[in-house]
GUKE-253589 format. One record per residue (C-alpha): x, y, z; residue in three letters. Coordinates in steps of 0.5 Angstrom, whole numbers, plus 500, padded with zeros to 3 digits. Example, Ala and Ser with C-alpha at 12.3 -4.5 7.8 and 13.67 -1.06 7.14 Angstrom:
2
525491516ala 527498514ser 
***
This chain:
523
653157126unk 657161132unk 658167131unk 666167131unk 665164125unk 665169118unk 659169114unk 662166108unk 663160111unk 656158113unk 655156105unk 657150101unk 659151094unk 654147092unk 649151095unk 650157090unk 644160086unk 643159079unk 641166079unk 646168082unk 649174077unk 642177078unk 643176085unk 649179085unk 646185081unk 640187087unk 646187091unk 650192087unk 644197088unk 644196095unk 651197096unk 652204091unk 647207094unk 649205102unk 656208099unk 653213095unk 649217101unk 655217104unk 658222099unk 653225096unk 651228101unk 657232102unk 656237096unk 649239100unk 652241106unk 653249105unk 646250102unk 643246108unk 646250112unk 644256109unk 637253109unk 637251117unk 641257119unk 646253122unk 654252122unk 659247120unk 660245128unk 652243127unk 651240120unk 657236120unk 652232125unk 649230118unk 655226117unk 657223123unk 650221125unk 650217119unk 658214119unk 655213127unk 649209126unk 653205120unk 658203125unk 655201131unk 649197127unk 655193123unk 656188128unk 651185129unk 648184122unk 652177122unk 647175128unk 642178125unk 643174118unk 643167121unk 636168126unk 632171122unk 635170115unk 640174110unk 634176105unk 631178111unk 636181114unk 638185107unk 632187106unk 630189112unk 637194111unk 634196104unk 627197107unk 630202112unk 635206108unk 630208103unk 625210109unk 630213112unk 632217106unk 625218104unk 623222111unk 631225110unk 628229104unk 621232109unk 627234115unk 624241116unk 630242121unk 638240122unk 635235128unk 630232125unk 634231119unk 640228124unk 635223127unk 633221120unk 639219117unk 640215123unk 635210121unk 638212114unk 646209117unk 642202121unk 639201114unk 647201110unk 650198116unk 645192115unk 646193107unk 653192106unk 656187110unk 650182109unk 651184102unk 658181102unk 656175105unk 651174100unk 655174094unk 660170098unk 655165099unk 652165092unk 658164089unk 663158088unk 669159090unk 673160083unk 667166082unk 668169088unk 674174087unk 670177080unk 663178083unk 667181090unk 670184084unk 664187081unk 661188087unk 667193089unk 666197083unk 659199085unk 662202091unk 668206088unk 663208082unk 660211088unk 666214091unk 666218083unk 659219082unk 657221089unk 659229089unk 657229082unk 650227082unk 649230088unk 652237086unk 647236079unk 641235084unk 642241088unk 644246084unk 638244078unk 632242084unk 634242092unk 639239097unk 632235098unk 632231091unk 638228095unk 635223098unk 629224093unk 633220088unk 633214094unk 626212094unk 624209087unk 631207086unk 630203094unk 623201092unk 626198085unk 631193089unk 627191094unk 622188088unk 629185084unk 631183091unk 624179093unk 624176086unk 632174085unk 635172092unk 633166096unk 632164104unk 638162107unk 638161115unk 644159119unk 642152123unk 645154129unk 644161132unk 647163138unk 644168144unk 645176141unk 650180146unk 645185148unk 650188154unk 656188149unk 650193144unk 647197148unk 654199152unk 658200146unk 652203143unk 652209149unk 659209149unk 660211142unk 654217142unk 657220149unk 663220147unk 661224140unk 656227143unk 662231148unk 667231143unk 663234138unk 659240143unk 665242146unk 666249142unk 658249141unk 656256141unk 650253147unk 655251151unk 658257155unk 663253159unk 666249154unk 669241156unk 668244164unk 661244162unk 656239166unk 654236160unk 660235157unk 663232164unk 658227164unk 658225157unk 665223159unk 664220164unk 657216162unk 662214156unk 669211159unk 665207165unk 660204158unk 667203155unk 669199161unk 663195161unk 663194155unk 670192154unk 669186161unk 663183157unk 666183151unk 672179154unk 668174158unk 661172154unk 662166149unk 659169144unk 661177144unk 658182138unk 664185138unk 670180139unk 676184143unk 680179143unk 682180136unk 686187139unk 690181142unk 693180135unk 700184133unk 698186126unk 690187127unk 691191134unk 696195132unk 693195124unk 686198127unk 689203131unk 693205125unk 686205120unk 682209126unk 687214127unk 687214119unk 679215119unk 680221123unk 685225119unk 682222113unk 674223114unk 675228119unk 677233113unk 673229107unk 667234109unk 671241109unk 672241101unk 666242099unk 664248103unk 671251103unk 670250094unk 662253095unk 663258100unk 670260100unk 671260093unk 663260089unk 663254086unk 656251085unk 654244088unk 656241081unk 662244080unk 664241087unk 662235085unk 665235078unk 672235082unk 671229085unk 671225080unk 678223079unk 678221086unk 674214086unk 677213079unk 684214081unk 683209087unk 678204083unk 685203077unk 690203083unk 687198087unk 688192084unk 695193081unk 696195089unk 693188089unk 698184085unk 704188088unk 702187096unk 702179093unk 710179090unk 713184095unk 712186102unk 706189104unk 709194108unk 711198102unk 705200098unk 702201105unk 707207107unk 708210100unk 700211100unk 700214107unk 706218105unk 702220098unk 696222103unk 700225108unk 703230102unk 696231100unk 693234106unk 700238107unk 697241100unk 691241102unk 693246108unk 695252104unk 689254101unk 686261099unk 681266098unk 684266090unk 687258090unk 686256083unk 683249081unk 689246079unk 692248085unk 685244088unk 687238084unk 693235084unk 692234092unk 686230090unk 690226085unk 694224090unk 689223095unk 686218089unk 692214088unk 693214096unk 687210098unk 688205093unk 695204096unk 693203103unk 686199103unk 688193100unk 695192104unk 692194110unk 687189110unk 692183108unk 697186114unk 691186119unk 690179118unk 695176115unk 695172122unk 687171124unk 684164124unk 680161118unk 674161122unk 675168125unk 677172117unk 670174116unk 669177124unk 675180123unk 675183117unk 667186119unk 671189125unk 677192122unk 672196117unk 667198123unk 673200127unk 676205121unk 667208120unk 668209127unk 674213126unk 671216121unk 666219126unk 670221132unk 674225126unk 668230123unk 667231131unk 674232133unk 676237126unk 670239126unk 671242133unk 677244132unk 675248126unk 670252131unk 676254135unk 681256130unk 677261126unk 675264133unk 683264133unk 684267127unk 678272127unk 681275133unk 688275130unk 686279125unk 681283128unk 687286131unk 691287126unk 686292124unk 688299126unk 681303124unk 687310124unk 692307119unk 693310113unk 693304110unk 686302112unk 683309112unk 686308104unk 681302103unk 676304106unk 676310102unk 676306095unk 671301098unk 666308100unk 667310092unk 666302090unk 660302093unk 657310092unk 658308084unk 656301084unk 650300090unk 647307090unk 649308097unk 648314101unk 655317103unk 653314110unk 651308107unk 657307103unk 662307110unk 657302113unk 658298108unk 666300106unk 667297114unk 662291112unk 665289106unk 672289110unk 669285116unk 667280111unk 673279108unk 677278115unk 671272117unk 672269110unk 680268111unk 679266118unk 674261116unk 680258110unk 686258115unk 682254119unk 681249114unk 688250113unk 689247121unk 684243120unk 689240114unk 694241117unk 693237123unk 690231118unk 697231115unk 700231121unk 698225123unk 699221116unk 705222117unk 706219124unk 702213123unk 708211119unk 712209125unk 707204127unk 706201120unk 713200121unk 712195127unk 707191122unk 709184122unk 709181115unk 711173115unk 706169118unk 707166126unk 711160125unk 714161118unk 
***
């Protein structure tokens, strides 16, 4: 099969299985858990930094690492599929996932934890696109919107369930029972999968792109690495450091490299070419700019809702849960909609709703309430169903039958990697603007006004009565409770930025989305 060609289409329709709706089934395991990890995981971070004694500009590696791996691994599983099998392949992806996740649950420090959820991210990024392919193959074509439908469910059910699950485990057991949960459920589908599925070998395979892996592969890691360390607390000298140059550079010299290669071999891992095309180019550019405002702060919530506002890991989770359902129930009317009128005008109205979202997202407080927390989500939730089915029709309203399925498997990669470069960014920036806004307070506190002498004289007595406190001792902790507090709305305006920022650039993305294309070339 040349790789160009999408996965569904190396099948027949007299191939599909008897057994196909258990098929189906060992496939909808594999893929609500590969969703599943990617946000359950969110609710743990403050604890795992409270375990590991490290800050958000460190433990949101535990995200990026995985989208990263995820992403990078994603390209090649088409290749892999057709020379070593799809049974193969996807249990090869699911074996990976629950040793990953097994290994994840005995990390004993935030770099090991890292690297383990980098074995985690390649299982997933095997299990979900050969997990499509498969039920695109097994099924005949007037069965195959309902089983991509169903299939479809089990990721937007982890979407809801995800926070809410993890937030039960974290508060009843430990943030390891996150990855805890992954291991029977794994070795259970592993069993129904080598039970169910059948082999199935592509008959022509051609040579893997091993230049156009590893250089992409080195690209995006230096890249991250850089953008993601700049503001480290080890790196004294910021972007001027020496490691940060040279990650740069080794980044946009792999990326040169990888983007000649990709141009000039037959069979490319990534087909570049496609950027070619009006609508994909600029419909990915779109879906990339919308994974870094849209990832990039999905992280931030739950360790503004726990450690700013002291809701517990299930409380967190809780709020989640109209998320997936809103996007689950909008998705298909959005479907219906895009088919009858211009696809341009769902796509907008969603990123408006996102943008406003985010907008709203940016004026959190130490005392926000929750309904000022859940309306945002409820627009959040609306918004993806709006933009994801839409988008998808744009981008590839003009690709070739033959190249749908790369296309498609592209487009996906190119948001995940968005995805990645936005925790990295606004996490970065996170860092800079809470040192901003810590040293803007600090000077706005004049220890010899009376206003501060007042407060600090009610909090002496507050902790002379209340603590038990020496008269020495009361002061100290007086001025403690104040430095506390100013730490606390430095840490909340800096996720303000952060959401700040994100909205900005929803709402910029609208220009482009103008620019789309939506008649077919030649009609």
């Amino acid at each position: 099969m040349e790789y160009g060609k999408p996965l569904a289409l190396t099948s027949r329709v007299d191939e599909a299985e008897a057994n196909k709706w258990w098929v189906l089934v060992s496939i909808m395991i594999g893929t609500f858990m590969a969703v599943l990890d990617s946000t359950i995981v969110s609710v743990a971070f403050p604890k795992m930094m409270a375990t590991f004694g490290v800050s958000v500009d460190q433990i949101e590696w535990v995200m990026t690492a995985y989208l990263l791996a995820f992403a990078v691994v994603l390209p090649s599983s088409g290749w892999l599929s057709d020379h070593f099998g799809y049974k193969k392949t996807y249990m090869l992806g699911f074996f990976l996932f629950t040793l990953g996740s097994f290994l994840c649950s005995l990390s004993w420090n935030e770099n090991v934890l890292i690297l383990f959820r980098v074995v985690q991210g390649v299982g997933a990024g095997f299990v979900m696109p050969v997990g499509m392919a498969i039920v695109t193959r097994v099924f005949p074509p007037k069965e195959r919107g309902m089983a991509l439908g169903f299939w479809g469910i089990a990721a937007a059910a982890s979407i809801s369930l995800g926070p809410m699950f993890g937030g039960y485990l974290v508060d009843n057991f430990s943030w390891h029972a996150i990855f805890d949960i992954n291991v029977p459920v794994g070795i259970l589908g592993l069993l129904v999968v080598w039970i169910v599925q059948k082999e199935y070998k592509a008959k022509n395979v051609t040579k893997f792109d091993l230049y156009g892996f590893i250089t992409m592969t080195i690209a995006l890691t230096a890249l991250l690495l850089a953008l993601s360390t700049a503001n480290s607390s080890w790196n004294t000298d910021g972007w001027t450091s020496t490691f940060i140059l040279s990650c740069l550079f080794i980044s946009a010299v792999s990326f040169v490299i990888f983007f000649m290669v990709e141009s000039l071999i037959s069979y490319p891992i990534v087909n570049v070419k496609l950027f070619n095309n009006h609508n994909f180019g600029l419909a990915s550019l779109v879906m990339f700019v919308f994974g870094i405002a849209f990832y990039g702060n999905a992280f931030l919530l739950p360790i503004y809702l726990q450690n700013s506002l002291g809701y517990t890991a299930l409380q967190a989770g809780i709020v989640f849960f109209p998320v997936g359902i809103l996007q689950a129930f909008a998705s298909p009317i959005v479907g219906k909609i895009t088919d009858k009128v211009n696809p341009k005008i769902p796509a907008i109205f969603g990123m408006v709703l996102m943008a406003t979202s985010l907008y709203l997202f940016s004026f959190f407080s130490l005392q926000t309430m929750h309904n000022q927390i859940m309306l945002p989500l409820y627009i959040r939730g609306l918004a993806l169903g709006f933009i994801f089915t839409p988008m998808t029709a744009i981008a590839l309203l003009d690709i070739p039958k033959v190249q749908l399925g790369q296309a498609s498997g592209l487009f996906n990669t190119v948001r995940q990697i968005g995805g990645s470069f936005g925790i990295a960014v606004l996490g970065t920036l996170l860092t800079q603007r809470v040192a901003f806004h810590k040293q803007v307070f600090g000077e706005q506190i004049n220890a010899t006004s009376p206003a501060f002498q007042e407060v600090v004289k009610r909090l002496k007595e507050f902790t002379l009565h209340s603590a038990g406190a020496t008269p020495y001792g009361s002061v100290v902790q007086a001025k403690m409770l104040i430095l506390k507090n100013l730490i606390a709305q430095a840490f909340v305006q800096g996720i303000n930025d952060d959401f700040f920022v994100g909205a900005l650039l929803t709402s910029v993305l609208i220009i482009p989305l103008l620019m789309l294309r939506t008649k077919r070339n030649g009609h």
